[in-house]
C-alpha positions as CSV (number, residue, x, y, z in Angstrom):
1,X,-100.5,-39.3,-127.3
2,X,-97.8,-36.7,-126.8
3,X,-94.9,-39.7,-125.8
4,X,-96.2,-41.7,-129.2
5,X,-95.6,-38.4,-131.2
6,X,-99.1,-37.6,-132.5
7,X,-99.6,-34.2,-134.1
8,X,-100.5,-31.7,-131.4
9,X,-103.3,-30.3,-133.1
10,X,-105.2,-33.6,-133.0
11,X,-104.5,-33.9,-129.6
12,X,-105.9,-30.6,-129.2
13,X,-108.8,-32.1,-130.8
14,X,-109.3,-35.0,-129.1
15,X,-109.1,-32.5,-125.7
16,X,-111.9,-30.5,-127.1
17,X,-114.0,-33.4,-127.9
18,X,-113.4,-34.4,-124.2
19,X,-114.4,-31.2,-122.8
20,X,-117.1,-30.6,-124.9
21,X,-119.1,-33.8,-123.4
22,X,-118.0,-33.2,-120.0
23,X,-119.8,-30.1,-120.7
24,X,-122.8,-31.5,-122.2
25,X,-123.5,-34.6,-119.3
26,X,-123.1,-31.7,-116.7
27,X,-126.0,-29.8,-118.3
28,X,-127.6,-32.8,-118.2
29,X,-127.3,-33.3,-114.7
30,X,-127.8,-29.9,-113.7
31,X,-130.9,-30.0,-115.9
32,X,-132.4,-33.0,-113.7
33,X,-130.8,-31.6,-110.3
34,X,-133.3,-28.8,-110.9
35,X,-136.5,-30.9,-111.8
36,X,-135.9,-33.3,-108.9
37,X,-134.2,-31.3,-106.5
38,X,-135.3,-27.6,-107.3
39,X,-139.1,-28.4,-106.3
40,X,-138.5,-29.5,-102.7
41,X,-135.5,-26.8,-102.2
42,X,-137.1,-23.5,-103.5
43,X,-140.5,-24.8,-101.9
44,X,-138.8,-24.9,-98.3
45,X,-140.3,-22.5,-96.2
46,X,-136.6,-22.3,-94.8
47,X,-135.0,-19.2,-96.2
48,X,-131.4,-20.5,-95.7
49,X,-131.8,-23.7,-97.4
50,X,-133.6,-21.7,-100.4
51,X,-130.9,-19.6,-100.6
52,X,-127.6,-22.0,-100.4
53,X,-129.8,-24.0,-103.5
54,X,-129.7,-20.8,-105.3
55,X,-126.2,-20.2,-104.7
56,X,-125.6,-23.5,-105.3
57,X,-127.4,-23.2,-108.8
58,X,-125.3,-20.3,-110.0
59,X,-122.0,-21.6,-108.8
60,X,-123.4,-24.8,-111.2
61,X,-124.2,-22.7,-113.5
62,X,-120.8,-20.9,-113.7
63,X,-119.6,-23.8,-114.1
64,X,-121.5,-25.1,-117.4
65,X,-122.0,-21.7,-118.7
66,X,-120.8,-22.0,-122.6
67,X,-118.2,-19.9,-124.1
């Protein structure tokens, strides 16, 4: 877009769209990561594995956090 000269602020745009439903499908997954995933992890009568899933979950979560 930027070598066929297209206003930058559409580009902008266009980048924010982008972002903005990378955003939302990672939710998405996280959202089922936890339903399918969370059950068998934070059930575990391993302590170690509990707690890398709930590391794991706020690392995630840092991740997809809106701003």
């Amino acid at each position: 877009m930027i070598e066929q000269d297209v206003y930058c602020a559409d580009i902008a745009s266009q980048i924010n769209a982008a972002i903005g439903l990378l955003k939302s499908v990672n939710h998405k997954l996280l959202e089922h990561h936890l339903k399918c995933c969370g059950p068998r992890f934070l059930g575990s009568q391993d302590q170690v594995e509990v707690d890398q899933f709930v590391k794991e979950l706020i690392r995630t979560r840092d991740i997809t956090k809106k701003s």
